[in-house]
Backbone bond lengths (Angstrom), bond angles and torsions (degrees), N, CA, C in turn:
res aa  C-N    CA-C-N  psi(-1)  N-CA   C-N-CA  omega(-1)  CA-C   N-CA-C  phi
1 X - - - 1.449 - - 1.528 108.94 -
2 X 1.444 117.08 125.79 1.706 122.45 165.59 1.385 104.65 -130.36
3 X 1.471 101.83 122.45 1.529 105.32 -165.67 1.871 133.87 50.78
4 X 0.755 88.96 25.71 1.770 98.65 170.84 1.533 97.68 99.53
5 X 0.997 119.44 -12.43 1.836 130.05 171.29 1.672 124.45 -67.07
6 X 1.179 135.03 96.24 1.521 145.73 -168.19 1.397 93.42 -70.25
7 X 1.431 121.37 139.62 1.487 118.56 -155.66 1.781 93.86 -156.36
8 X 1.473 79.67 129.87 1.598 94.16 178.16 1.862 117.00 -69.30
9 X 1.284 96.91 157.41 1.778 102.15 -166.26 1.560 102.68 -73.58
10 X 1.620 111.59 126.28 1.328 107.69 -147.31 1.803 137.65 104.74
11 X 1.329 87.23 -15.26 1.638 96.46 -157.04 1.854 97.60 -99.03
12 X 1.048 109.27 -26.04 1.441 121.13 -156.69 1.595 86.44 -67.61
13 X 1.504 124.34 150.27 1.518 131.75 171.48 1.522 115.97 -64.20
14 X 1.480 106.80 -5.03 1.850 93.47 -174.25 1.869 108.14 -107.56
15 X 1.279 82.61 17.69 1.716 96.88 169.72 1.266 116.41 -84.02
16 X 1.545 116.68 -15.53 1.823 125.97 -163.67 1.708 86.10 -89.67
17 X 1.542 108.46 -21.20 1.421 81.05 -176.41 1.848 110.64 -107.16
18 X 1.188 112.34 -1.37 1.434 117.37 178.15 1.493 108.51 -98.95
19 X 0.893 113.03 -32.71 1.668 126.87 168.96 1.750 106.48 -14.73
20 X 1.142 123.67 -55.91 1.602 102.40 -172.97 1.769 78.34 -91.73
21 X 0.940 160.24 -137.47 1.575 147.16 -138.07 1.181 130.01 8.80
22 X 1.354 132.94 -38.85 1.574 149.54 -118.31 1.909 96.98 -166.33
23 X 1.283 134.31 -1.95 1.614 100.36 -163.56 1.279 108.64 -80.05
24 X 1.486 124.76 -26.41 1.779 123.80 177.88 1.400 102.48 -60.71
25 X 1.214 129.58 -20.62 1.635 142.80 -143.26 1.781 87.66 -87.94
26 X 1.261 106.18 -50.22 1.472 113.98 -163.85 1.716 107.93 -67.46
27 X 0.757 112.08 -33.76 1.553 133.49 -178.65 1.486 106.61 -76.31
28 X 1.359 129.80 -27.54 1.717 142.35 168.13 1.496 122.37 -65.80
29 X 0.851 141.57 109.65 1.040 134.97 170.19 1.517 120.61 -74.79
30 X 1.546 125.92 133.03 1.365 108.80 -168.33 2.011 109.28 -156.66
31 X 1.060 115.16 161.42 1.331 107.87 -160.10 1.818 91.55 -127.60
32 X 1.296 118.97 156.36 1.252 142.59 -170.81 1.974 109.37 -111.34
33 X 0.989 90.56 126.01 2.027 86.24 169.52 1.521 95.17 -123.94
34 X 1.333 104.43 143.70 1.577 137.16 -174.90 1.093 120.48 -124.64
35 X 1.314 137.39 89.58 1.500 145.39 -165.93 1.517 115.52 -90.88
36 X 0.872 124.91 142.16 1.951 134.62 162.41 1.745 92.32 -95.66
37 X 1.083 84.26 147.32 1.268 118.05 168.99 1.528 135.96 -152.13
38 X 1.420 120.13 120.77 1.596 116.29 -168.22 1.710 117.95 -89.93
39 X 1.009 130.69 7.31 1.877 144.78 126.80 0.672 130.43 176.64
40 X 1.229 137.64 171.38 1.396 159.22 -130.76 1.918 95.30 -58.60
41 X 0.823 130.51 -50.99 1.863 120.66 -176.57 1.497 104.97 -76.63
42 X 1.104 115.34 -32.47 1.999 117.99 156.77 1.490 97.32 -50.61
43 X 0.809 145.21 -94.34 1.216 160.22 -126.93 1.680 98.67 -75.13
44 X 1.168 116.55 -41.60 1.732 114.77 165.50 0.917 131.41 -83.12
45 X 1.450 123.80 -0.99 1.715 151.28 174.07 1.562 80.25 -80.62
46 X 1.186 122.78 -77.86 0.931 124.98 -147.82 1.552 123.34 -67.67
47 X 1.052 117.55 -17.66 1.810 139.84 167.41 0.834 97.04 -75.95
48 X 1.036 130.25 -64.79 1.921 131.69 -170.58 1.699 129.59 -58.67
49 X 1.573 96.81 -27.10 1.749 105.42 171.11 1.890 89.31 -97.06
50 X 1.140 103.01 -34.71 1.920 96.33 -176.71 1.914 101.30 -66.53
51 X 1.310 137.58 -49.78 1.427 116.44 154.50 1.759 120.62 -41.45
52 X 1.256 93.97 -47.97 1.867 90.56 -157.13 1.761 97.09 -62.51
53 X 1.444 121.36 -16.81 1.858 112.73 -170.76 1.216 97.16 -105.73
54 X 1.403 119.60 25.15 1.375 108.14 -174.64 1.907 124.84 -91.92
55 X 1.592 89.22 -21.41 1.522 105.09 158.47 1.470 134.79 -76.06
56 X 2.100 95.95 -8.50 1.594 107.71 -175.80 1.602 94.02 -82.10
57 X 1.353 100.62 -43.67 1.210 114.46 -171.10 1.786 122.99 -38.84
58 X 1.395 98.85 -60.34 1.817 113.15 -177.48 1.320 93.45 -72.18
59 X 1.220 148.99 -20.15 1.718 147.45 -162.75 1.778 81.22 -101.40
60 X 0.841 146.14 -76.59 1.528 133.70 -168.19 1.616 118.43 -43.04
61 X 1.580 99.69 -44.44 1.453 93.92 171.21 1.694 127.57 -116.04
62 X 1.214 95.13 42.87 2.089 125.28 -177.52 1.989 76.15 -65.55
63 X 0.975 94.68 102.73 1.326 102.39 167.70 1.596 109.68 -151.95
64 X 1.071 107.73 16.28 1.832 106.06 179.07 1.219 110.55 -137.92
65 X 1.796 125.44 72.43 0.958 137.30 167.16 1.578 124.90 -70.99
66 X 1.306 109.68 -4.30 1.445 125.22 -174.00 1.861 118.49 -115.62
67 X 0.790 131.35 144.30 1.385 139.27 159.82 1.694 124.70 -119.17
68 X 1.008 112.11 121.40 1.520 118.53 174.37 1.622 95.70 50.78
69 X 1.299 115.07 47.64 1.472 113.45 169.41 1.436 103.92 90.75
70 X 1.318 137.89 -42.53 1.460 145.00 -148.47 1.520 108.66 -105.27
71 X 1.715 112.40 126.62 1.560 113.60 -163.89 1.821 99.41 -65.85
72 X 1.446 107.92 150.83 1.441 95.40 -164.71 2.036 99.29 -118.24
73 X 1.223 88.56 23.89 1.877 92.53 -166.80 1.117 110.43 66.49
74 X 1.312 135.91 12.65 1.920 116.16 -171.33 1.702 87.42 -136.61
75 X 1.503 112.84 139.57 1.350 129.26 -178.67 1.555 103.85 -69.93
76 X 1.510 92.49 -53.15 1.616 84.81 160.28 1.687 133.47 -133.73
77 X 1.391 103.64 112.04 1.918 117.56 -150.76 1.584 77.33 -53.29
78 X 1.334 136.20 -49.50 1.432 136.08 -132.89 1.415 88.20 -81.68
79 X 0.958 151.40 -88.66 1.781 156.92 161.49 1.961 101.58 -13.58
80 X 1.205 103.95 -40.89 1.793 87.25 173.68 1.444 90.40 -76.06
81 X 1.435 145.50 -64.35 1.138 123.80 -164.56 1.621 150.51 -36.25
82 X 1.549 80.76 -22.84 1.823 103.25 178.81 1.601 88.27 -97.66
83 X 1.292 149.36 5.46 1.767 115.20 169.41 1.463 81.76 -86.08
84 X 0.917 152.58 -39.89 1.402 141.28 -168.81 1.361 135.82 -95.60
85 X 1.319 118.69 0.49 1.752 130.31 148.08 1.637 118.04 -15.12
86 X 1.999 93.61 -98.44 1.550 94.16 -177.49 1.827 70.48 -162.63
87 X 1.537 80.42 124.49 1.474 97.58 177.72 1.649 106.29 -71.59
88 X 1.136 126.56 -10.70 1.738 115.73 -173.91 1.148 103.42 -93.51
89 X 1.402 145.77 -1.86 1.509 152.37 -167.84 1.812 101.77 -137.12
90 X 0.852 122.31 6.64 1.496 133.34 173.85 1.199 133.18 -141.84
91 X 1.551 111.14 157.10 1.793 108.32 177.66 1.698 92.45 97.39
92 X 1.937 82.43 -166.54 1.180 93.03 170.48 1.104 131.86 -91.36
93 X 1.686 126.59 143.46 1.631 120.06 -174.66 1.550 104.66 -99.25
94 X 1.004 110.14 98.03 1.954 113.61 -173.09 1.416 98.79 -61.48
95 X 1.495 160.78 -33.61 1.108 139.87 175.57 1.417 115.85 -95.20
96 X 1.234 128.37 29.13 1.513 116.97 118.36 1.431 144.33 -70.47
97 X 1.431 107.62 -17.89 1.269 104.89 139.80 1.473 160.44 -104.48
98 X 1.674 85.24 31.27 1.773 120.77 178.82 1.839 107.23 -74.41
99 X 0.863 94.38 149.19 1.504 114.30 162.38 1.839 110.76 -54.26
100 X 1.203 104.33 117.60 1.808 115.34 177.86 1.857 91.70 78.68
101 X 1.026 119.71 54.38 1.535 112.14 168.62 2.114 94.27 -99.43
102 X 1.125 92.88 162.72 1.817 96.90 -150.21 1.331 103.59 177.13
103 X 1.454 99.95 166.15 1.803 114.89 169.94 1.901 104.64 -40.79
104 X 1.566 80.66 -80.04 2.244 77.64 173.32 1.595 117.02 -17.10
105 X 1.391 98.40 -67.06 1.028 98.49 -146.49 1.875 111.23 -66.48
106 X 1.363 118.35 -28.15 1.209 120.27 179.41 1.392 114.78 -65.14
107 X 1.665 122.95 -18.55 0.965 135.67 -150.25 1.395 110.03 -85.22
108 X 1.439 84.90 -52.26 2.174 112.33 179.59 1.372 108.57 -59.45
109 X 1.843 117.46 -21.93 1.377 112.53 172.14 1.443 108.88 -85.37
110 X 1.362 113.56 -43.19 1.817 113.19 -161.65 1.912 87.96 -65.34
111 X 1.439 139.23 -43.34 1.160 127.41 -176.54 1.254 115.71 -56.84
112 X 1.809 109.58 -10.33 1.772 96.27 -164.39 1.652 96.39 -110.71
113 X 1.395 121.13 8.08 1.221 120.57 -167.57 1.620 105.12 -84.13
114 X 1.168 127.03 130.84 1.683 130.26 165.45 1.061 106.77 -29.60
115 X 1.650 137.16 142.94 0.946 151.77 176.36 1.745 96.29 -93.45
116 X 1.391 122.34 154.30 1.333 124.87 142.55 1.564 141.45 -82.02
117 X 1.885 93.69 -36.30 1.145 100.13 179.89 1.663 109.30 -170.65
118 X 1.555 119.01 154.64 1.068 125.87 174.92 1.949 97.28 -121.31
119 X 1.703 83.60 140.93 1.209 114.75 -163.69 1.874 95.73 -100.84
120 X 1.424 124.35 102.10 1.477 131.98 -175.58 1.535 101.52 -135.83
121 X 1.298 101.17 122.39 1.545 117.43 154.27 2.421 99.85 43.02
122 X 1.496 69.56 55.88 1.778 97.22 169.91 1.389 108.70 54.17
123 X 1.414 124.37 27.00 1.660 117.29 -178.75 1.452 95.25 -127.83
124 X 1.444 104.92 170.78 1.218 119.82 -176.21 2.204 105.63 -97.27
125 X 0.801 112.41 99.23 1.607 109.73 -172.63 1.512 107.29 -97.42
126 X 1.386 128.30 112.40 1.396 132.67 165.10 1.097 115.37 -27.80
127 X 1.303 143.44 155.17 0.972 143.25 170.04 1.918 94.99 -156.47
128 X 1.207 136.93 -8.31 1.206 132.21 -163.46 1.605 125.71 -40.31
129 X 1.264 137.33 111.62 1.161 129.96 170.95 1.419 117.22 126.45
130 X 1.787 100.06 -23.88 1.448 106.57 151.63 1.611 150.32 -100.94
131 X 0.990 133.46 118.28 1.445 133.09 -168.25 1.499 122.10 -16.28
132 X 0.880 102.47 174.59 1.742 105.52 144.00 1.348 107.00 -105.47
133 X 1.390 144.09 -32.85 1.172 115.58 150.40 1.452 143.79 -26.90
134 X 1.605 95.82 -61.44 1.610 107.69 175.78 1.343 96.29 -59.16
135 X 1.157 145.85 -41.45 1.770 139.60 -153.62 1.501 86.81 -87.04
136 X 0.781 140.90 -65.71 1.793 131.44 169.22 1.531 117.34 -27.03
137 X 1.196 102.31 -41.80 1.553 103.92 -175.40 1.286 126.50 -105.50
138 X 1.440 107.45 9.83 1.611 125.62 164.15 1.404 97.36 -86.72
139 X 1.344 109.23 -63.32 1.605 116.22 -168.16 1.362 118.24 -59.45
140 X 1.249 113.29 -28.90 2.068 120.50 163.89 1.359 76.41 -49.74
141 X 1.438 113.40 -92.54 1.732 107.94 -150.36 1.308 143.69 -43.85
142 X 1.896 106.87 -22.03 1.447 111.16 174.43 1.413 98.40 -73.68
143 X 1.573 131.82 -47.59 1.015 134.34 -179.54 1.887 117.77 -47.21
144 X 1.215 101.97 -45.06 1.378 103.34 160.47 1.475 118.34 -55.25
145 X 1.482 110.92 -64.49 1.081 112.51 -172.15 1.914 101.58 -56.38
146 X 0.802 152.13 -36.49 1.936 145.73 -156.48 1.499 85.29 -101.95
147 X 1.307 123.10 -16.05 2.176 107.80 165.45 1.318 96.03 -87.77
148 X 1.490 139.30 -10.58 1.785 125.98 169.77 1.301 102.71 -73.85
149 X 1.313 101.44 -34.26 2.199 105.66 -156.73 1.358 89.35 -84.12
150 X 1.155 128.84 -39.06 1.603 114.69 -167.34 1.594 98.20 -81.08
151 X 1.385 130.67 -53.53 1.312 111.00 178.39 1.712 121.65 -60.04
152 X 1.340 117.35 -13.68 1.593 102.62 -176.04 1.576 89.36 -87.55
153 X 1.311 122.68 -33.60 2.023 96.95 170.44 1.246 129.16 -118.12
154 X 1.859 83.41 49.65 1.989 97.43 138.93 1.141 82.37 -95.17
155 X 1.495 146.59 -63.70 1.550 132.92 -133.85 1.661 112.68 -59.54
């Protein structure tokens, strides 16, 4: 949905910018799991058996051996499609199952992961290749920098 508008897979504007990353992706059909968790060692129990079934998972439903009609060699096209996305937002994350894995620690990764896009004044704006870190730490500084400019003309 964009703006009260039901929108075909693909159709949405932040595809123009994932489009060479993502186009087999669009064509996949794929489902999301959303867990509760009551703290922080819940919550890493629970990532850690949710990685480890994640290979049971695509093997149970290897049901897309075909593309656009044509056998594609893979039992399941949809599970080959994600090793090849964007390896920094996919796969496996080997330090979740490190020693001291935690709130921090998930955190310091999702900040270091490439952004796709920033969402300004209703458009879709590239941003690819930079963090959310780095975008945090640009924006401290312009912000710094327009509290110098505005205080040198009060003076």
């Amino acid at each position: 949905m964009l703006n009260g508008k039901r929108l075909l897979p693909g159709e949405h504007p932040c595809y123009k910018i994932w489009t060479w990353q993502l186009y087999d992706h669009v064509h996949c059909q794929h489902r999301q799991v959303n867990l509760d968790y009551e703290s922080e060692s819940d919550m890493v129990d629970k990532f850690r058996i949710g990685l480890a079934l994640q290979p049971i998972a695509v093997a149970l439903f290897a049901n897309s051996p075909f593309k656009e009609g044509k056998p594609t060699g893979f039992l399941s096209t949809r599970g080959h499609v994600w090793t090849d996305v964007d390896a920094s937002r996919t796969g496996n994350l080997p330090f979740v199952f490190e020693q001291g894995m935690g709130f921090e620690r998930y955190v310091d990764y999702a900040m270091d992961v490439p952004m796709y896009f920033v969402y300004r004044d209703g458009k879709y704006v590239n941003a690819l290749g930079q963090s959310w870190r780095d975008f945090m730490q640009v924006r401290s500084q312009l912000m710094q920098q327009q509290k110098r400019t505005m205080n040198t003309a009060l003076l």
